[in-house]
Residue, then its C-alpha position, 0 to 999 in steps of 0.5 A: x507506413x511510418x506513421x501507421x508504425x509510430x501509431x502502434x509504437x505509441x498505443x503500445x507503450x500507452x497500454x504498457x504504461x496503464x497495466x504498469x499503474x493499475x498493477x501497483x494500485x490495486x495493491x494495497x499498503x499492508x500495516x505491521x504489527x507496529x502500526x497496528x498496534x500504535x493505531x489502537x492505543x498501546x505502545x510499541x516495545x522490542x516487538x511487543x505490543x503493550x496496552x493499558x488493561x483499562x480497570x479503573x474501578x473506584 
C-alpha cells in the first residue's frame, strides 16, 4: 500500500505542477501605453504619447 501511495502522491503533485505552468501561459503579457507608443515611432512624454505629424511637402 505504500507504493500505491507514493504513486498517487506523485501523480498529483505532477498534474498540480502542469495546471500551475499552463495557467501562466495562457496569459498573455499585455503592452502599456508607453510601449505601444514607442513601438510605432512617437516618444513618450509624462503620459502622453508624441509622434511626428509627417507633413514633409516641398
Amino acid at each position: 500500500m505504500g507504493r500505491a501511495m507514493f504513486a498517487g502522491f506523485g501523480l498529483l503533485l505532477l498534474t498540480f505542477t502542469l495546471t500551475g505552468c499552463a495557467g501562466q501561459m495562457m496569459s498573455a503579457p499585455v503592452a502599456t501605453a508607453q510601449q505601444e507608443c514607442e513601438r510605432s515611432g512617437g516618444i513618450w512624454r509624462t503620459g502622453s504619447c508624441e509622434r511626428a505629424s509627417g507633413g514633409g511637402g516641398y
